[in-house]
C-alpha positions as CSV (number, residue, x, y, z in Angstrom):
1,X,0.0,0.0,0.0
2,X,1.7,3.2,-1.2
3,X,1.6,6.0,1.6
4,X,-0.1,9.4,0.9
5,X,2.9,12.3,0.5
6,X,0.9,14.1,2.9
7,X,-1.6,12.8,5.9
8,X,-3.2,14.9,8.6
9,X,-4.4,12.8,11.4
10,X,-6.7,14.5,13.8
11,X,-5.1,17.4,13.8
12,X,-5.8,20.1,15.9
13,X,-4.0,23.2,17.1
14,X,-4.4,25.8,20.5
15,X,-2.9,28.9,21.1
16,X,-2.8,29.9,24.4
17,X,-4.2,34.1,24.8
18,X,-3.3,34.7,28.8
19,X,-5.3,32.9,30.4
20,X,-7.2,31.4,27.7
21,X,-6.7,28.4,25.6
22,X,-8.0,29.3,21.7
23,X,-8.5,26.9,19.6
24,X,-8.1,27.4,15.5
25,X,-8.1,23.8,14.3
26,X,-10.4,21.0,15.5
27,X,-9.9,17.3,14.2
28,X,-8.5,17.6,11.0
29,X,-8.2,15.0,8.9
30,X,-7.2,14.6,5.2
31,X,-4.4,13.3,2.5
32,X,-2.8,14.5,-0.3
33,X,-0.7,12.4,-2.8
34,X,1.7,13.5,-5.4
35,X,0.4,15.6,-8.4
36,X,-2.8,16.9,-6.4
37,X,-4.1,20.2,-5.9
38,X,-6.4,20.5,-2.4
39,X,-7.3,23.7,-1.9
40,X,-8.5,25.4,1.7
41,X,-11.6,27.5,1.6
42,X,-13.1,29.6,3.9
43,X,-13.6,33.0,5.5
44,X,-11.1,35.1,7.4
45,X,-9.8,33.3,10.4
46,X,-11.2,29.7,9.8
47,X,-7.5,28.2,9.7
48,X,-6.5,28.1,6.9
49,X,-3.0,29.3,7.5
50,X,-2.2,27.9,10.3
51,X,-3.1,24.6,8.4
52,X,-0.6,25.2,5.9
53,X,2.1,26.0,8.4
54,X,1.3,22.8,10.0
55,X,1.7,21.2,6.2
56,X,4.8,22.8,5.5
57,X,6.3,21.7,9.1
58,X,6.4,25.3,9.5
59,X,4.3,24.6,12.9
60,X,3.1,21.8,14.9
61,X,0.2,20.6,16.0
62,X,-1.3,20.6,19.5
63,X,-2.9,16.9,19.7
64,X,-2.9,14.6,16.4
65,X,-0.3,14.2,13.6
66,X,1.2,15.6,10.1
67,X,3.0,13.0,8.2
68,X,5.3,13.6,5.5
69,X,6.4,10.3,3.3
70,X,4.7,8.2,6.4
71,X,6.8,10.8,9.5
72,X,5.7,12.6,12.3
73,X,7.5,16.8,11.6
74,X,6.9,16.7,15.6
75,X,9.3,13.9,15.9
76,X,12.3,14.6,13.9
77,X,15.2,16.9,15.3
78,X,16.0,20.7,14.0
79,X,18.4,19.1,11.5
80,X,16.0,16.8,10.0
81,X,13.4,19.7,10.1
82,X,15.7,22.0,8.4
83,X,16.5,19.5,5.6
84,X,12.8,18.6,5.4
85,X,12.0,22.1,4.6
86,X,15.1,23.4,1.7
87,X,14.7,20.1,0.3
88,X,11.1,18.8,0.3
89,X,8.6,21.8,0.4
90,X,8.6,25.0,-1.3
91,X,6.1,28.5,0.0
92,X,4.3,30.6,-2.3
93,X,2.9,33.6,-0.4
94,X,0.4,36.3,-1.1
95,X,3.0,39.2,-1.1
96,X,5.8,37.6,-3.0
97,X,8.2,37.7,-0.4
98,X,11.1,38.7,-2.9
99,X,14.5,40.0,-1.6
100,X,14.7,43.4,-3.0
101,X,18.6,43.9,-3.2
102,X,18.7,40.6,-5.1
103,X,18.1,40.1,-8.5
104,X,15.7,38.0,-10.4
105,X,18.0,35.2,-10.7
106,X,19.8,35.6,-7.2
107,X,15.9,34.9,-5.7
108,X,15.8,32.3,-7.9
109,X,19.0,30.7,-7.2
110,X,18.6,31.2,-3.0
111,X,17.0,27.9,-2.3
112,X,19.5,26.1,-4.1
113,X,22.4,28.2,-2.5
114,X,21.1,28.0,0.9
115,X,20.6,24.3,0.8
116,X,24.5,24.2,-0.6
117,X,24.7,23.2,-4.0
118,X,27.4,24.7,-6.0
119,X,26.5,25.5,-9.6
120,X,22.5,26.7,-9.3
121,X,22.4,29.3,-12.0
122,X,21.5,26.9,-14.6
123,X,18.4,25.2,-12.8
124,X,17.4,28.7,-11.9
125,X,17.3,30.0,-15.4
126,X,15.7,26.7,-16.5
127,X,12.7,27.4,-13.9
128,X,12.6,30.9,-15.2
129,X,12.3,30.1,-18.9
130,X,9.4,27.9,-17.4
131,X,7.8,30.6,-16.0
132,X,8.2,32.8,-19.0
133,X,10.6,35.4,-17.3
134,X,14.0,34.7,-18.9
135,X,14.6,37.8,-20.1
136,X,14.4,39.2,-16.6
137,X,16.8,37.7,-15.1
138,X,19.0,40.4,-14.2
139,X,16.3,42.7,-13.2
140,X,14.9,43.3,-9.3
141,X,11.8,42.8,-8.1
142,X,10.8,46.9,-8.0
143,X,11.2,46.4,-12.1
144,X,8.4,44.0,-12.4
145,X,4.7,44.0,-11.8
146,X,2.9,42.0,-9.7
147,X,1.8,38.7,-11.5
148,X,5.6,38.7,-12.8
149,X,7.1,38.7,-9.1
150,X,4.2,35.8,-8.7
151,X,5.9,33.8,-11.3
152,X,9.2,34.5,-9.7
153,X,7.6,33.1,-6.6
154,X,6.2,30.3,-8.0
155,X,9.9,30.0,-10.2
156,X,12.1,30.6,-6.8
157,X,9.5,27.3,-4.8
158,X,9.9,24.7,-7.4
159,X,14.0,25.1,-8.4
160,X,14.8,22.3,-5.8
161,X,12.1,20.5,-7.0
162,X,10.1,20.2,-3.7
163,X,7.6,17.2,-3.4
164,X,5.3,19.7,-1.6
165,X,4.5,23.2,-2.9
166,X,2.7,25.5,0.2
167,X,0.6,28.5,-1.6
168,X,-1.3,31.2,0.4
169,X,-3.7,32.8,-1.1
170,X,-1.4,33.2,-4.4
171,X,-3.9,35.2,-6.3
172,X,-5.0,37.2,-3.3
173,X,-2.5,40.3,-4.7
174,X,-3.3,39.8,-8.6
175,X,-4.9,40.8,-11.5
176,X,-7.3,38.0,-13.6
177,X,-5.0,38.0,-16.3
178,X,-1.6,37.9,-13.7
179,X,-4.2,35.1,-11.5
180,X,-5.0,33.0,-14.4
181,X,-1.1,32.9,-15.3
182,X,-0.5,32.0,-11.8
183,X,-2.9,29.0,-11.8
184,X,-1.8,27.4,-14.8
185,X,1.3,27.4,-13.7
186,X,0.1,25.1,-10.1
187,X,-1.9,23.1,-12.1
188,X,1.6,22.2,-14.4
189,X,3.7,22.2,-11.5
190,X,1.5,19.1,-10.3
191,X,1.2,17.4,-13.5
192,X,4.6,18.0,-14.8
193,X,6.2,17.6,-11.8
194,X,4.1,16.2,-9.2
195,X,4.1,18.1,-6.9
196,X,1.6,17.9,-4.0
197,X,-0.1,21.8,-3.9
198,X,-2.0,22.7,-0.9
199,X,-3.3,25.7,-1.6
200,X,-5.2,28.2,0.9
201,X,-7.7,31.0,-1.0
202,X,-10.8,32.9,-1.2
203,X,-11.1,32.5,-4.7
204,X,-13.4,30.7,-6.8
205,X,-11.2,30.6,-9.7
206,X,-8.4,29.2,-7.8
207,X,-10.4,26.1,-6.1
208,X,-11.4,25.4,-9.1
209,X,-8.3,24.1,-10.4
210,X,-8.2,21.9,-7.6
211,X,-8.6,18.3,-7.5
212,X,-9.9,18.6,-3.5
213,X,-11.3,21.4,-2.2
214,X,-11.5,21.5,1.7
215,X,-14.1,23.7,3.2
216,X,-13.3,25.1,6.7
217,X,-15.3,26.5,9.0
218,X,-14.3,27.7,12.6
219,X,-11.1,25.7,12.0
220,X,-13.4,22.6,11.4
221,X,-14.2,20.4,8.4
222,X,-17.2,21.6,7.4
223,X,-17.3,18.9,3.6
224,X,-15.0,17.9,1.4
225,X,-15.6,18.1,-2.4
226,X,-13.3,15.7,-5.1
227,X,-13.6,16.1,-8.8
């Protein structure tokens, strides 16, 4: 039996407000295997992002479990987490998150350099020519717009060729035109290169790209829809 990339088992997660214990997830529960889009939906404050930082082992939950390729992220040590995280997952946020002194290549390349490989400029430019933003390369993020520091985003997640790609709300910022160029891209960075896309939005044009769409509400399950 071939384990799911991705299992939540019961998950649920408190943060504690002075005296108080708050609670914003409640028995969650689902899997994701390679090439799959599930996307999150739900209002403001349902959970969603704290579910994707417990996906991305960014976070960890209070009671239950996240497995990644059938382990616990609460049981392995900071060097295992570390290595889980440049190797296995990339993020794709709302606001880009591009370094500004760097150029378009250099926030390609980081991943790669940060996780120590040598030569990276060549992957780099490969995930950029995929992206459609070769030619701005040597640029910096103030040059471009904002569906074309998306794509570097999305270029900058996949160049170490993650199993898991985390995206949050990555339409939230965009255009239709910029959005739709951004969704085509997730939905060929799971079928080109399997990745496993959990994807948090408000948007109907994003879930609907998704092979799962997971409805929160009040950091509960409230259905679960499969194409």
């Amino acid at each position: 039996m071939t384990l799911p990339r991705l299992e939540l088992r019961s998950v649920s997660k408190h943060y504690t407000e002075g005296e108080q214990s708050v609670e914003v997830l409640h028995d969650i529960s689902f899997a994701a295997g390679p090439g799959s889009i599930t996307a999150f939906l739900g209002r403001s404050g349902c959970g969603k992002t704290t579910l994707l930082n417990l996906a991305g082992a960014m976070d960890f939950p209070t009671a239950g479990e996240v497995l990644i390729d059938g382990r616990a992220t609460s049981a392995l040590s900071e060097a295992e987490l570390t290595a889980l995280r440049r190797n296995k997952i990339g993020f794709v946020f709302q606001f880009f998150q591009l370094l500004p002194t760097l150029s378009v290549l250099e926030n390609v390349e980081l991943p790669l350099l940060l996780a120590g490989v040598s030569k990276t400029a060549d992957a780099a430019r490969d995930r950029l020519d995929w992206v459609g933003l070769s030619e701005k390369a040597g640029a910096f993020p103030y040059q471009l717009s904002g569906g074309q520091m998306q794509r570097v985003a999305i270029a900058r997640a996949l160049v170490s060729s993650p199993e898991i790609l985390i995206a949050d709300e990555p339409t939230g910022n965009l255009d239709t035109v910029s959005g739709d160029q951004v969704l085509a891209l997730l939905r060929e960075a799971a079928t080109r290169f399997g990745a496993t896309i959990l994807m948090a939005t408000h948007s109907a044009e994003a879930a609907a790209i998704a092979d799962t769409r997971v409805n929160l509400r009040d950091g509960r399950i409230q259905s679960i829809e499969r194409r």
